[in-house]
PDB file with SEQRES, HELIX, SHEET and CRYST1 records, atoms N, CA, C and O in Angstrom:
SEQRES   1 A   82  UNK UNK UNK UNK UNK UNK UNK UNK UNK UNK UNK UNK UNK          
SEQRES   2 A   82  UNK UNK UNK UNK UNK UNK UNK UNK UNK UNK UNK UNK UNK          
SEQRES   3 A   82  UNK UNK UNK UNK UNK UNK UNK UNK UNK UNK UNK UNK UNK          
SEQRES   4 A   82  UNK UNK UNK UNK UNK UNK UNK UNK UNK UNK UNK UNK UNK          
SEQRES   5 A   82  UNK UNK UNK UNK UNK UNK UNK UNK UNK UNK UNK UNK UNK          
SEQRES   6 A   82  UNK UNK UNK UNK UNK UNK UNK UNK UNK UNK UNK UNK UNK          
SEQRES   7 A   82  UNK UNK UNK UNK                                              
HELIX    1 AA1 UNK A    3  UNK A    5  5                                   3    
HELIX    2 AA2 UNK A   66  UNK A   68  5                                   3    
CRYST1    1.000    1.000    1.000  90.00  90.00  90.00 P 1           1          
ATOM      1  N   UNK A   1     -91.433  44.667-112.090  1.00  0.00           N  
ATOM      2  CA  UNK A   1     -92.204  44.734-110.894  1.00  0.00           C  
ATOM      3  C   UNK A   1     -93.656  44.328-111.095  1.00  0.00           C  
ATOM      4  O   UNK A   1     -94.321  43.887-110.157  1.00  0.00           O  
ATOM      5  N   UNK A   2     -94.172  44.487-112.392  1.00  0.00           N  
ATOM      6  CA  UNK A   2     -95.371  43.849-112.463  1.00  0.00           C  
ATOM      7  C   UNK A   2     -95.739  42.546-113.016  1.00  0.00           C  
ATOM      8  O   UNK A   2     -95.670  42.230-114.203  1.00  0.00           O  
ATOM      9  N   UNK A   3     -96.266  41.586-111.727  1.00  0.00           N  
ATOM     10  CA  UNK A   3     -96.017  40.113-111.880  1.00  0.00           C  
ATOM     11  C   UNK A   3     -96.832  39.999-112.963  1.00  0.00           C  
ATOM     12  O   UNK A   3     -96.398  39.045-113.608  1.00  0.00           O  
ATOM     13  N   UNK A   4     -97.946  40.545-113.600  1.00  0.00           N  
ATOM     14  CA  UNK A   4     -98.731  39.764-114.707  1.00  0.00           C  
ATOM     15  C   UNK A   4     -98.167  40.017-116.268  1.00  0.00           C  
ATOM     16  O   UNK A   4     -98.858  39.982-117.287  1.00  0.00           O  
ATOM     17  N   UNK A   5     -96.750  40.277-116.183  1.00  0.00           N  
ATOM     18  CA  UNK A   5     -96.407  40.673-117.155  1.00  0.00           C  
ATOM     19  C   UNK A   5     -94.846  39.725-117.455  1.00  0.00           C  
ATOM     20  O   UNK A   5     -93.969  39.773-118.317  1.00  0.00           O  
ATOM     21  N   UNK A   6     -95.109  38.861-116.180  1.00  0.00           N  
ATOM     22  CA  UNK A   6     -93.421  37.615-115.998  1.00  0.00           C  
ATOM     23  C   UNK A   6     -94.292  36.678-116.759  1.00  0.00           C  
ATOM     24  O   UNK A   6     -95.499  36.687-117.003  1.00  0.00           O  
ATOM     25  N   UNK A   7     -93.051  35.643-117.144  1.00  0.00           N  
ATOM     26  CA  UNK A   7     -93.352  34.804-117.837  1.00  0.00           C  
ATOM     27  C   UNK A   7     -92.558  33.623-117.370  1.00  0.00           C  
ATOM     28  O   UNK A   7     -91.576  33.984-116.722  1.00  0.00           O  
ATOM     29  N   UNK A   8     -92.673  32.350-117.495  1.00  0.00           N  
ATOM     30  CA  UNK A   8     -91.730  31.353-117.136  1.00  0.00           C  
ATOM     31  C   UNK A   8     -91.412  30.122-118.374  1.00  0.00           C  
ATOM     32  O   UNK A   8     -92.201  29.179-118.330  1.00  0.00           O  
ATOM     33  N   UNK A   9     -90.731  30.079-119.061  1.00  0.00           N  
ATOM     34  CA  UNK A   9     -90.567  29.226-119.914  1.00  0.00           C  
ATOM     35  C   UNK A   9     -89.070  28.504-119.536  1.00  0.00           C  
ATOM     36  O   UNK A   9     -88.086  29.077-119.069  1.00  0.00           O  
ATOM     37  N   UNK A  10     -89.234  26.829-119.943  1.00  0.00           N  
ATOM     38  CA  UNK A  10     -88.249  26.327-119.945  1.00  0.00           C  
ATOM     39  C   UNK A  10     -87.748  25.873-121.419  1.00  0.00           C  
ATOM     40  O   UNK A  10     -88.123  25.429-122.505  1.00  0.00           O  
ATOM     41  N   UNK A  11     -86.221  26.467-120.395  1.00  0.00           N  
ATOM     42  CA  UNK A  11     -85.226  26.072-121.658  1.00  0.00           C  
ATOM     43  C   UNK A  11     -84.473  24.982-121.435  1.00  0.00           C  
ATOM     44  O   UNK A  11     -84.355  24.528-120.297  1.00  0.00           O  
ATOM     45  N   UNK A  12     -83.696  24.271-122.815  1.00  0.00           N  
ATOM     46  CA  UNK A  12     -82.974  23.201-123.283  1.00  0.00           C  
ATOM     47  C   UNK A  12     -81.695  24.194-123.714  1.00  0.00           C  
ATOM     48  O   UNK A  12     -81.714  25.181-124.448  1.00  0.00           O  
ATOM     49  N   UNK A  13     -80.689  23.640-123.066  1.00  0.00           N  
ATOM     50  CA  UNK A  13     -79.452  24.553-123.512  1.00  0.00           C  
ATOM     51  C   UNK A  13     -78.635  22.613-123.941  1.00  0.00           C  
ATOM     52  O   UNK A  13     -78.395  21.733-123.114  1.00  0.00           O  
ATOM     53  N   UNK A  14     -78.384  22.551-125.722  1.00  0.00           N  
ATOM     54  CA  UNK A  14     -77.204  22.009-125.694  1.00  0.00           C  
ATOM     55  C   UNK A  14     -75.973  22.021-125.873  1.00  0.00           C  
ATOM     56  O   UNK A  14     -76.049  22.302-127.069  1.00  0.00           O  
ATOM     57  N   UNK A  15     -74.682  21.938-125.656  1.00  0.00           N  
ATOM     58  CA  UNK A  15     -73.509  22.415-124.886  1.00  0.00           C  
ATOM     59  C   UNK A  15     -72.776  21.197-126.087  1.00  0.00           C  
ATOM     60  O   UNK A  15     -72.664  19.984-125.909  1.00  0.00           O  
ATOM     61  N   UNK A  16     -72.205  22.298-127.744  1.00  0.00           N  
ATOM     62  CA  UNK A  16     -71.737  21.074-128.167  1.00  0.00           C  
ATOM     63  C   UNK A  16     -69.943  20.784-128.244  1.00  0.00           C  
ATOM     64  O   UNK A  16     -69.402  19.908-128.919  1.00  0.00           O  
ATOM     65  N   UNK A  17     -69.387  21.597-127.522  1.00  0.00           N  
ATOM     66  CA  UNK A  17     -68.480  20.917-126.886  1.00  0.00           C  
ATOM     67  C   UNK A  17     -67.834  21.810-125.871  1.00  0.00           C  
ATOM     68  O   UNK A  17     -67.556  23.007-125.945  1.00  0.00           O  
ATOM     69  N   UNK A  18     -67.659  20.929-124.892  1.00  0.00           N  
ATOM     70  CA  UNK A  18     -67.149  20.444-123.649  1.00  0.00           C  
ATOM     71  C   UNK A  18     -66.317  20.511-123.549  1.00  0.00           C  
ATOM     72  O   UNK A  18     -65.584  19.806-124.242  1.00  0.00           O  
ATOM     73  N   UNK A  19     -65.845  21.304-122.723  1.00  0.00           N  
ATOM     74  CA  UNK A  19     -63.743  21.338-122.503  1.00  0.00           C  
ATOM     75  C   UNK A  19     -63.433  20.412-121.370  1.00  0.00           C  
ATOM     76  O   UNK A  19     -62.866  20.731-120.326  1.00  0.00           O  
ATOM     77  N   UNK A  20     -63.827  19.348-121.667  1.00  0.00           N  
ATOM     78  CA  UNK A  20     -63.476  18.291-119.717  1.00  0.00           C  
ATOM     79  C   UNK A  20     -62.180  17.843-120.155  1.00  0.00           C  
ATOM     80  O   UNK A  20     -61.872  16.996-119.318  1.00  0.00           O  
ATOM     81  N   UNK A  21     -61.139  17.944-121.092  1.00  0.00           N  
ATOM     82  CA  UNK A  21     -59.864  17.634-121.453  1.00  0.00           C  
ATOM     83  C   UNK A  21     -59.283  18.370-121.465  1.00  0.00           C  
ATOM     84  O   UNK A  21     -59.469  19.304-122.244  1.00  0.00           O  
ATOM     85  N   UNK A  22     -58.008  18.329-120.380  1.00  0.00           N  
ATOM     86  CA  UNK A  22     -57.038  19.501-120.596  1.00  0.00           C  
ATOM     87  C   UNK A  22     -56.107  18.428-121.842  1.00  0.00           C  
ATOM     88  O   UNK A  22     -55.853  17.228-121.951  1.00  0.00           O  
ATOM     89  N   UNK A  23     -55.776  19.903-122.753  1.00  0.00           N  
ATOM     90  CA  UNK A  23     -54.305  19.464-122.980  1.00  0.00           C  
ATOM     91  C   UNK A  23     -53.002  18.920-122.763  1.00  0.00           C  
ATOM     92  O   UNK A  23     -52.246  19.361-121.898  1.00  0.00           O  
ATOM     93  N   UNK A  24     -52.715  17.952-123.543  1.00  0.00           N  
ATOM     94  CA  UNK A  24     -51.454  17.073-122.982  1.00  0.00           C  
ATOM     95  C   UNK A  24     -50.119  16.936-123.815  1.00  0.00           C  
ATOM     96  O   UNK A  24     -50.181  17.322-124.983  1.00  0.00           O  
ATOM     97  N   UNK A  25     -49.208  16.554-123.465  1.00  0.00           N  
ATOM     98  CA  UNK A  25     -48.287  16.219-124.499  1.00  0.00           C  
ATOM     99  C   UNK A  25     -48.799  15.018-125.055  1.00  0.00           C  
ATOM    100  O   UNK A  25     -49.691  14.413-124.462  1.00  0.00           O  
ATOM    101  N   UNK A  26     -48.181  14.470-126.482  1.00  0.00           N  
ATOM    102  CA  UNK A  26     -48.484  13.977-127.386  1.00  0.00           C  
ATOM    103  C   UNK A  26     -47.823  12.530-126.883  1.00  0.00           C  
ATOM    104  O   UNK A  26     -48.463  11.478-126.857  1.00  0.00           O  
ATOM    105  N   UNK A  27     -46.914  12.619-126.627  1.00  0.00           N  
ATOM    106  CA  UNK A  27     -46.095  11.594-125.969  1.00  0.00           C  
ATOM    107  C   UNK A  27     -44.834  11.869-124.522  1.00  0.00           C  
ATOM    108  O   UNK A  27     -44.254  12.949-124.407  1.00  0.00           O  
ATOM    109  N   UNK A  28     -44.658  10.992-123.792  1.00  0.00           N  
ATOM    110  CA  UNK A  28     -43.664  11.407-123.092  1.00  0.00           C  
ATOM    111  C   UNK A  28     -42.534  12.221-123.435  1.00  0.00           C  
ATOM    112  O   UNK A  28     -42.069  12.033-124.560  1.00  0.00           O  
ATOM    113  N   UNK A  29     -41.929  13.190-122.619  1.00  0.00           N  
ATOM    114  CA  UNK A  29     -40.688  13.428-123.614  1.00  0.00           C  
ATOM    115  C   UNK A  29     -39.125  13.924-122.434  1.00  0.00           C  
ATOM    116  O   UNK A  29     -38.805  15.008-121.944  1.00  0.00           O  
ATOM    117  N   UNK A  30     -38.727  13.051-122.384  1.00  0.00           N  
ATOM    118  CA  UNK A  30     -37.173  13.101-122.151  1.00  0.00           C  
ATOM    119  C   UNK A  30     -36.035  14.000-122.655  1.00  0.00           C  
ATOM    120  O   UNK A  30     -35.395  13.439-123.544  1.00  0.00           O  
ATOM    121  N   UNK A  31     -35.604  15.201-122.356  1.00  0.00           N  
ATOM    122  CA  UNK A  31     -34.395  15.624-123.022  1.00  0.00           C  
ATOM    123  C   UNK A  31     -33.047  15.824-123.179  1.00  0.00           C  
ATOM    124  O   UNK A  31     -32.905  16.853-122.518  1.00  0.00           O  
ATOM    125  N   UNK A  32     -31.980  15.549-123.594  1.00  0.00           N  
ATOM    126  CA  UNK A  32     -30.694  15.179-123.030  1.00  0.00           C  
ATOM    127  C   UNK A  32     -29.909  16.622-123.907  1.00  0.00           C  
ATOM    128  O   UNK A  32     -30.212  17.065-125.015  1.00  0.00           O  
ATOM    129  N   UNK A  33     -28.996  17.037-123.096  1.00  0.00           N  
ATOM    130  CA  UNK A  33     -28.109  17.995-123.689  1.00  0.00           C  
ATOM    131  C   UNK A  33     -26.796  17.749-123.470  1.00  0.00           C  
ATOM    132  O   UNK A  33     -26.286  17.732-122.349  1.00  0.00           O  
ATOM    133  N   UNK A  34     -26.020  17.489-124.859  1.00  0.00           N  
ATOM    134  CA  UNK A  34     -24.333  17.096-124.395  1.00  0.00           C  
ATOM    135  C   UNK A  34     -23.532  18.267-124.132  1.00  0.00           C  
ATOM    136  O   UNK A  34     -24.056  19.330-124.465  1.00  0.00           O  
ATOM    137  N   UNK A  35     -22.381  18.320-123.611  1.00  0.00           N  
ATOM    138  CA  UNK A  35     -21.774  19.387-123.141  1.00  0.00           C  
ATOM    139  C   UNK A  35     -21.204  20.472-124.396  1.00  0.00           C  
ATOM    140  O   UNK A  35     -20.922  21.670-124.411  1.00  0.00           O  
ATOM    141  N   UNK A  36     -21.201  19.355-125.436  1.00  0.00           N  
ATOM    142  CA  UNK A  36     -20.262  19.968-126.823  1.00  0.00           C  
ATOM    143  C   UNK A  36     -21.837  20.735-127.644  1.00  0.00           C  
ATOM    144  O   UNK A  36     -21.966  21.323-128.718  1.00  0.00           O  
ATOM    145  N   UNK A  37     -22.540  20.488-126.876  1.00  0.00           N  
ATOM    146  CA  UNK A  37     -23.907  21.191-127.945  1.00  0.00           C  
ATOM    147  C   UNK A  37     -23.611  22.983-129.017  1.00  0.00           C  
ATOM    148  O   UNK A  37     -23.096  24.004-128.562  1.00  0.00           O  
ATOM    149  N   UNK A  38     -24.045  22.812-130.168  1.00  0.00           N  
ATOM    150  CA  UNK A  38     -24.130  23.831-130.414  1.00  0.00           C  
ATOM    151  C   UNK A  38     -25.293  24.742-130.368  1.00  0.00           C  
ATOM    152  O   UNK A  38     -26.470  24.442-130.169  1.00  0.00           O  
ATOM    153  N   UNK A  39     -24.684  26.096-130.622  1.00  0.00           N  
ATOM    154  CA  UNK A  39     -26.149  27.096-130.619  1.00  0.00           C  
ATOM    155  C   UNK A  39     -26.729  27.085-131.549  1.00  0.00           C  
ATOM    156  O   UNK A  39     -26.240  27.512-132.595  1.00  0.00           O  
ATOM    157  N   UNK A  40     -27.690  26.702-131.494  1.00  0.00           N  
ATOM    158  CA  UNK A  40     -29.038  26.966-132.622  1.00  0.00           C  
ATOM    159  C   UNK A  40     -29.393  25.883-132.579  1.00  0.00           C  
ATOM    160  O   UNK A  40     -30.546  25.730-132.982  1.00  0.00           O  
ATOM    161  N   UNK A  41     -28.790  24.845-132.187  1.00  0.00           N  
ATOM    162  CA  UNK A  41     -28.926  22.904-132.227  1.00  0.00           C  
ATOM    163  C   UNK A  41     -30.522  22.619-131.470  1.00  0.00           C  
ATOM    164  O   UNK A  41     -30.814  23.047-130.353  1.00  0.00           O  
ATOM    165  N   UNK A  42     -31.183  22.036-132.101  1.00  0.00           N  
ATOM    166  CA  UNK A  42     -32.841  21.909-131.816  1.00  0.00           C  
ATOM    167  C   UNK A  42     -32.491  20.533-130.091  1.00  0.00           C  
ATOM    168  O   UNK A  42     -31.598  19.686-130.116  1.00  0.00           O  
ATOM    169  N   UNK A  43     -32.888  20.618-129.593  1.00  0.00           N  
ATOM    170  CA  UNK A  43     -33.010  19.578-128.161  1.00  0.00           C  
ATOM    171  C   UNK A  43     -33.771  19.015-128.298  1.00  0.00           C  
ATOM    172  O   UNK A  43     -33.532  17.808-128.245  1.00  0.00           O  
ATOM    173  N   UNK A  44     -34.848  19.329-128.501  1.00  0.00           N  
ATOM    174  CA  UNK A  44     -36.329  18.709-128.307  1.00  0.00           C  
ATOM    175  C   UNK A  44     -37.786  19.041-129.067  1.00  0.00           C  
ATOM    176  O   UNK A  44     -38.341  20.139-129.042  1.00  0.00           O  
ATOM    177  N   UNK A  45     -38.188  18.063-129.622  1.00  0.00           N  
ATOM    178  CA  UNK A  45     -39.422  18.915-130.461  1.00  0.00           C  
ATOM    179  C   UNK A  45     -40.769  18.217-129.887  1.00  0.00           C  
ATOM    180  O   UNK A  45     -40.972  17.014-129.727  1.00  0.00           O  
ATOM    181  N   UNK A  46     -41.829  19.560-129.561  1.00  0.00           N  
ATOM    182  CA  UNK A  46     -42.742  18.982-128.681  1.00  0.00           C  
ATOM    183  C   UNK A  46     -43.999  18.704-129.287  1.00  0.00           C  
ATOM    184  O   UNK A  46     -43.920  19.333-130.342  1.00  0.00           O  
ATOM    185  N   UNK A  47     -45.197  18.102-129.263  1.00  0.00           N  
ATOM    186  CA  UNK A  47     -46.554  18.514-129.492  1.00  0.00           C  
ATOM    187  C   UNK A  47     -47.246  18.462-128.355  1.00  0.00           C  
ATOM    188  O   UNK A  47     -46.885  18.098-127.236  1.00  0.00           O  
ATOM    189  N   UNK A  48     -48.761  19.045-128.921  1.00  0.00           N  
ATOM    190  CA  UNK A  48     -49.409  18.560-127.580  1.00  0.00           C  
ATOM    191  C   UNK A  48     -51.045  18.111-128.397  1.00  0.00           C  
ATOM    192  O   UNK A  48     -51.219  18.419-129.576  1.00  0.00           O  
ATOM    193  N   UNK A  49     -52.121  17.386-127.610  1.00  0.00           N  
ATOM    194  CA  UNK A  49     -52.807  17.022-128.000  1.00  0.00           C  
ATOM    195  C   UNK A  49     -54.322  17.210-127.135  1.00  0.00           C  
ATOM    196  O   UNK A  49     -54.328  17.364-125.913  1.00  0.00           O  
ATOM    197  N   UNK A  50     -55.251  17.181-127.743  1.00  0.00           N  
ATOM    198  CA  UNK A  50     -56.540  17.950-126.742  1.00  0.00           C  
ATOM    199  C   UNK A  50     -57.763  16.926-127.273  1.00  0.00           C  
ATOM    200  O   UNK A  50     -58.406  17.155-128.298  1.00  0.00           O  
ATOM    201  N   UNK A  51     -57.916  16.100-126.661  1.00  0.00           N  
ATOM    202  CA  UNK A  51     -59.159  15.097-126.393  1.00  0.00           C  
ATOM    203  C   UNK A  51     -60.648  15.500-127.278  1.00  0.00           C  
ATOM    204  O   UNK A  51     -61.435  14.792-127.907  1.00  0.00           O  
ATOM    205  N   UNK A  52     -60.592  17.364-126.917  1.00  0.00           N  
ATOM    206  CA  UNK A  52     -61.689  17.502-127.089  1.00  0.00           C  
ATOM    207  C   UNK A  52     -62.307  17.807-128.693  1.00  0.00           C  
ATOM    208  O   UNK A  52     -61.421  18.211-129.446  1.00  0.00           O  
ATOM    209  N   UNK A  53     -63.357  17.709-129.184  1.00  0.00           N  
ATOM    210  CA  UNK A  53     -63.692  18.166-130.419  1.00  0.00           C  
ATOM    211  C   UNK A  53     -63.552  19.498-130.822  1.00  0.00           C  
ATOM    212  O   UNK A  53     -64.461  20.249-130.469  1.00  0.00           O  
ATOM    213  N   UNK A  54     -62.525  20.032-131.555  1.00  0.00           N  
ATOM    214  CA  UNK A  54     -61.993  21.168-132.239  1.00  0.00           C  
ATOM    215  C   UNK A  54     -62.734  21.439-133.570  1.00  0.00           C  
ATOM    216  O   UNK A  54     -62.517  20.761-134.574  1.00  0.00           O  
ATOM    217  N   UNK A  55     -63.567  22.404-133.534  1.00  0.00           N  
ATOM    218  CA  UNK A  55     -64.681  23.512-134.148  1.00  0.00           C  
ATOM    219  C   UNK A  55     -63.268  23.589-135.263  1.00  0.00           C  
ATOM    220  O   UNK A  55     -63.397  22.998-136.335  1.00  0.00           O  
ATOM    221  N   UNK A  56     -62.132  24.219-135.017  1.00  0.00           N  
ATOM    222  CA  UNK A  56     -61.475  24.738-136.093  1.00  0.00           C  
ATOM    223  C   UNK A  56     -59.575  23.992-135.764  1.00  0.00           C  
ATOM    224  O   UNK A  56     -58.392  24.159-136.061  1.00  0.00           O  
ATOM    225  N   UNK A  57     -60.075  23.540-135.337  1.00  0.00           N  
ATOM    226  CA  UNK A  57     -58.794  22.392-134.980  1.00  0.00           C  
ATOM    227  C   UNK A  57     -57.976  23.312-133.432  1.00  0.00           C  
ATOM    228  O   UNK A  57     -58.226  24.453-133.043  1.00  0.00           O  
ATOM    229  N   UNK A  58     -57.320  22.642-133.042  1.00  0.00           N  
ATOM    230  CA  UNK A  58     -56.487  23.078-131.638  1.00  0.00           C  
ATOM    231  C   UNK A  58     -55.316  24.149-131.927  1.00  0.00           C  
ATOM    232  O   UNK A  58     -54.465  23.867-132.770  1.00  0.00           O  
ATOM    233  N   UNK A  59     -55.275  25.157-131.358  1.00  0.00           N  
ATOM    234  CA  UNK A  59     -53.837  25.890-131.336  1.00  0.00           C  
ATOM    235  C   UNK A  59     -52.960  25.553-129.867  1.00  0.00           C  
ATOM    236  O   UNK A  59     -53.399  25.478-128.719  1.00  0.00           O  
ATOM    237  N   UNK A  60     -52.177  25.458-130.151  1.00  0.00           N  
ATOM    238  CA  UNK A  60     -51.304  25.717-128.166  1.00  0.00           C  
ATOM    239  C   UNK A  60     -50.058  26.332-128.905  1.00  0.00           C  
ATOM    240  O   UNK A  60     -49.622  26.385-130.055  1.00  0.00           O  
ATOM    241  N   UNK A  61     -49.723  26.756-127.689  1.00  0.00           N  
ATOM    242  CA  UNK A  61     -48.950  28.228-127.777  1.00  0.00           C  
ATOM    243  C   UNK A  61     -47.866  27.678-126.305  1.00  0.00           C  
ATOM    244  O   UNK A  61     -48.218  27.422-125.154  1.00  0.00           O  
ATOM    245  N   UNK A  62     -46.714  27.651-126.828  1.00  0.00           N  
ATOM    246  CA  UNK A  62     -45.504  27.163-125.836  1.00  0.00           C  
ATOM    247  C   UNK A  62     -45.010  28.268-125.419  1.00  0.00           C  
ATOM    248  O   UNK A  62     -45.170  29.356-125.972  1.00  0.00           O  
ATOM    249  N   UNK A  63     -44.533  28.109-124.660  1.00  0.00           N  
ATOM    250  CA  UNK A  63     -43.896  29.537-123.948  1.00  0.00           C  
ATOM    251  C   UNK A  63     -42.622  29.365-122.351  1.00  0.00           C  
ATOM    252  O   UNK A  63     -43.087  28.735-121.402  1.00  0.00           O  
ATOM    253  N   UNK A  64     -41.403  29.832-122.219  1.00  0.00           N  
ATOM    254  CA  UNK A  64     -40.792  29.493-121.161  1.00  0.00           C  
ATOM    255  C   UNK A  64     -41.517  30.072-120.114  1.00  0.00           C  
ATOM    256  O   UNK A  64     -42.449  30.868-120.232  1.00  0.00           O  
ATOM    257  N   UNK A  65     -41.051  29.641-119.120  1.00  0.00           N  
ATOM    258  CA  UNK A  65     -40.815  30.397-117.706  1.00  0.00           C  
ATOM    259  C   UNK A  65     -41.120  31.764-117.421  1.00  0.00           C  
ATOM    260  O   UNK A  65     -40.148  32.281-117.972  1.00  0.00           O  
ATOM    261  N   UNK A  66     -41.775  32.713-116.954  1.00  0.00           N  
ATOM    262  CA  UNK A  66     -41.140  34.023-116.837  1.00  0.00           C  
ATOM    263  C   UNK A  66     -39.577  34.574-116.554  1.00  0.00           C  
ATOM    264  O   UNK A  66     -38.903  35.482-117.041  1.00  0.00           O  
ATOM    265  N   UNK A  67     -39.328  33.479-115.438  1.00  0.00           N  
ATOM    266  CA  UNK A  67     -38.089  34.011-114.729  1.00  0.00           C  
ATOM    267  C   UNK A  67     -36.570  33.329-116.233  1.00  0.00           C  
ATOM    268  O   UNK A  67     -35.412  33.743-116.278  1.00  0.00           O  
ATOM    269  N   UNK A  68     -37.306  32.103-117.342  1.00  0.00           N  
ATOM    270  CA  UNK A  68     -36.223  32.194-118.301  1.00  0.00           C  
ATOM    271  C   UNK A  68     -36.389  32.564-119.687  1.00  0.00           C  
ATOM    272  O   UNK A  68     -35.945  31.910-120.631  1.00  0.00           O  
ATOM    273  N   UNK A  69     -37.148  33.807-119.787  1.00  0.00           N  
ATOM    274  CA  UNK A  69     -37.185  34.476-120.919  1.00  0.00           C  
ATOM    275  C   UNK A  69     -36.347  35.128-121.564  1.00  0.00           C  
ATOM    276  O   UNK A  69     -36.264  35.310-122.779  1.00  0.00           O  
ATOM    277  N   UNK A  70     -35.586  35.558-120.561  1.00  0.00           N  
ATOM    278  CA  UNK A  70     -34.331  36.189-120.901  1.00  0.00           C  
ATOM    279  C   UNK A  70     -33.113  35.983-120.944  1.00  0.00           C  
ATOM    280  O   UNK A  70     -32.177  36.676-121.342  1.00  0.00           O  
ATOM    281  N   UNK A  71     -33.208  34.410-120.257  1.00  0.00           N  
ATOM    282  CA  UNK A  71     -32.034  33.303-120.813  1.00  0.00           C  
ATOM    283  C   UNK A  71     -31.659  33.089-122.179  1.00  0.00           C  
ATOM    284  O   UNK A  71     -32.382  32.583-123.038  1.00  0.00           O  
ATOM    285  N   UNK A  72     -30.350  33.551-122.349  1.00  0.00           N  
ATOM    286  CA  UNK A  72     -29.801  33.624-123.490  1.00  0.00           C  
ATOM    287  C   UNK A  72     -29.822  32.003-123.712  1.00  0.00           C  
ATOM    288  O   UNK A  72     -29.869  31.785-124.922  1.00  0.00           O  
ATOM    289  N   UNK A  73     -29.806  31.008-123.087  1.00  0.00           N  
ATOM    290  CA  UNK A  73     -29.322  29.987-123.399  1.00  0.00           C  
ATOM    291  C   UNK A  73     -30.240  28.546-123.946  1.00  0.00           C  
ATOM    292  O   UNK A  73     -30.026  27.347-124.128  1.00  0.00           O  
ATOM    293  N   UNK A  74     -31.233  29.403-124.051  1.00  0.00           N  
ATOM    294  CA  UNK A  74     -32.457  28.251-124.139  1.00  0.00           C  
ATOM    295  C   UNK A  74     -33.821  29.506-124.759  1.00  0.00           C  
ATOM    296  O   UNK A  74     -34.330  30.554-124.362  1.00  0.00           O  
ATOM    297  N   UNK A  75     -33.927  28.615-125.885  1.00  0.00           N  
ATOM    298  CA  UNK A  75     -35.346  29.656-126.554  1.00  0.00           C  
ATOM    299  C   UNK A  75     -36.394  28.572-127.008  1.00  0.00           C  
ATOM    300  O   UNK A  75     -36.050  27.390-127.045  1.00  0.00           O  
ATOM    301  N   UNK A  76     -37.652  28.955-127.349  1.00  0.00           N  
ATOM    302  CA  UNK A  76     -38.570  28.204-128.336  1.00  0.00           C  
ATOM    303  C   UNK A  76     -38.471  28.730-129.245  1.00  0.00           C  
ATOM    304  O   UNK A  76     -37.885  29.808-129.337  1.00  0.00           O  
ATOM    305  N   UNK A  77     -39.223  27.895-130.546  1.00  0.00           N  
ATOM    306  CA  UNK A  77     -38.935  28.140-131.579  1.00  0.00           C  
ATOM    307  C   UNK A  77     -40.306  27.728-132.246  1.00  0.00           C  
ATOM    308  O   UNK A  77     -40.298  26.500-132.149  1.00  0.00           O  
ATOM    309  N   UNK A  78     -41.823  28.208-133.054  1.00  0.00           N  
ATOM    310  CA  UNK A  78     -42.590  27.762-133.373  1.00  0.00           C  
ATOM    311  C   UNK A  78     -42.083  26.887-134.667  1.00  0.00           C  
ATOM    312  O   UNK A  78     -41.182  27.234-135.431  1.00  0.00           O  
ATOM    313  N   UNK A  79     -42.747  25.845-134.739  1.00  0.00           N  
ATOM    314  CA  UNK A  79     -42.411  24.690-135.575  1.00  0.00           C  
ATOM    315  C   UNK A  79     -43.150  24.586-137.091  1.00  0.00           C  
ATOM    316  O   UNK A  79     -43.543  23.500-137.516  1.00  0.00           O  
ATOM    317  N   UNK A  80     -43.287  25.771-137.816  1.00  0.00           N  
ATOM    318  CA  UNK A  80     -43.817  26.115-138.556  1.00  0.00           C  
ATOM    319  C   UNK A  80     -45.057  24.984-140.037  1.00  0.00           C  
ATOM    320  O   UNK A  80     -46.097  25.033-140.693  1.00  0.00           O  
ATOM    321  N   UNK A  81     -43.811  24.125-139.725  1.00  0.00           N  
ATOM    322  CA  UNK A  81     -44.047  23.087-141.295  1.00  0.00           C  
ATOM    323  C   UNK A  81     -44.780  22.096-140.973  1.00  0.00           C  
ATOM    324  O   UNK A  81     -45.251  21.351-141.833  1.00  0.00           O  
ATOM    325  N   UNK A  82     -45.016  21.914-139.525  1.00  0.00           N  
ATOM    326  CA  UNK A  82     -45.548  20.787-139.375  1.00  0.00           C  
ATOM    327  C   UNK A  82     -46.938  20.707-138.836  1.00  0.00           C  
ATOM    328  O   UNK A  82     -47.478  19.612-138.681  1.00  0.00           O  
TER     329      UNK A  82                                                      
END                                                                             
């Protein structure tokens, strides 16, 4: 409340990275399932890729559906080795 005691200084804020890139897949990806498939049989293996400059490199985190989490018939699987 007492004005002779404000101060006004300008600041420089630099901003060194920028999230203006969402995440994308790495490439298109198409998946086909034959009728004779077995269980555990991999369908599809995904990446994804992020434009932006990574401080400690990118994580993404895959995840189904809510409503098919509990589909026995379809799971993810983190891709450990690669």
């Amino acid at each position: 409340g007492n004005h002779s005691q404000v101060s006004r200084v300008p600041v420089a804020i630099k901003v060194l990275d920028v999230n203006d890139n969402a995440p994308e897949f790495a490439s298109e990806h198409e998946a086909f399932l034959c009728e004779n498939g077995k269980p555990g049989q991999v369908i599809q293996i995904v990446s994804a890729v992020d434009k932006d400059d990574p401080k400690n490199g990118h994580y993404f985190l895959y995840s189904l559906l809510p409503e098919m989490v509990n589909n026995p018939n379809f799971t993810i699987k983190k891709n450990e080795g690669k």
